[in-house]
Every structure is written in C-alpha cells, then in structure tokens.
N, C-alpha and C positions, 0 to 999 in steps of 0.2 A: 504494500500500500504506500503512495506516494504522500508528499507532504499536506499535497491540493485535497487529497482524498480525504485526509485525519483532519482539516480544518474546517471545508467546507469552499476555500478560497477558489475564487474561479481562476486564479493566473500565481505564479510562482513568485511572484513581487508580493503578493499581499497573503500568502502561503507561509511565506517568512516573516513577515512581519506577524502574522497570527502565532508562529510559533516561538518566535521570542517575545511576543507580549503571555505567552502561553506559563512556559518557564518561568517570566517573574511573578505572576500569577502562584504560581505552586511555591514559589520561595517563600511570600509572603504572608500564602495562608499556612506554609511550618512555621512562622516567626507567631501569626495571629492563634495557634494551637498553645505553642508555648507559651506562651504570654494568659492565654486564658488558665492553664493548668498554675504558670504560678501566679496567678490571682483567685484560684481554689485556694490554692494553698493559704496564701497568705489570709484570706477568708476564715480557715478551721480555724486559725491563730486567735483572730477576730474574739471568734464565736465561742471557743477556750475561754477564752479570761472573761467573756462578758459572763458565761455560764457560770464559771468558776467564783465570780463573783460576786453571785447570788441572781445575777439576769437574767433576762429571755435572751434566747438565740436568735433571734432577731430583732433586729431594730427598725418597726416601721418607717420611720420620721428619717432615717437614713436611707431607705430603699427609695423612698418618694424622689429625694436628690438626688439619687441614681439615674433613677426614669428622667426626672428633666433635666439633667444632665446632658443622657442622651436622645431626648425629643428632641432638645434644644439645637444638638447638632448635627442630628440627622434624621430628622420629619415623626412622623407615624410607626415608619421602620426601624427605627432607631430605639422606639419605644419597646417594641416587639422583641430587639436585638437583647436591650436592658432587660427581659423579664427573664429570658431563655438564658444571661447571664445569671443571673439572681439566681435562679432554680439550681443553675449549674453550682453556684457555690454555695447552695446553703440548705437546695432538697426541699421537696414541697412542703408546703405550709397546712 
C-alpha cells in the first residue's frame, strides 16, 4: 500500500505532507497520554491528604474551576474534555 492509499491524499505532494502532519500527530498524543497519567497521579496525592485529613475526596468548588477553566478555553468540548479528565482522576462520583 502506497503512501496516497494510507492517507486518502489524491497526489504524493499532499500524501507527505499528510504523513508528516500524521507523525507529529502520534508524538503528541504520547506527550498528551503522559501528561494525563501524571496528573492521575499527582490527583491520588491530592485526594490522600484531603482524605487523610478528615475530607471528602472531592472537592466540588474545585472541579467547577476545572470545567471553566477549560470551557473557557476550548468551547463546549472542552467542557466534555474537563469531565472525562475528572473521572479519569478521581472515579465516579
């Protein structure tokens, strides 16, 4: 299978350009993977000491600033993006 074939590209000029837009594409959702695992992380730390402290494991009034956080800088989806975070670090509610 050719380059043209795996991109969709109708001509080898814009084939390449799809496959290196493709590659930093993949680089930067491994960077966006790690980056979420250590913000689990640093999340359990979080959620440790509030518990340990006699707290809830969550902090509503904090989650909210999350959300507009990222409503604020990236629409609707952003919001969507914020809740799928949440969950990820802290397990439903």
């Amino acid at each position: 299978m050719n380059a043209i074939d795996v991109t969709g590209a109708r001509t080898p000029e814009a084939a390449e350009v799809i496959s290196g837009a493709r590659e930093r594409i993949d680089a930067l959702d491994d960077r966006i993977i790690g980056l979420i695992q250590e913000r689990i992380a640093v999340s359990a730390v979080v959620q440790e000491a509030r518990i340990t402290s006699g707290g809830r494991r969550v902090n509503l009034s904090r989650e909210m600033e999350i959300l507009g956080h990222y409503s604020a800088a990236l629409g609707k989806p952003g919001t969507a993006l914020a809740m799928t975070l949440l969950e990820l670090c802290r397990g439903r509610i």
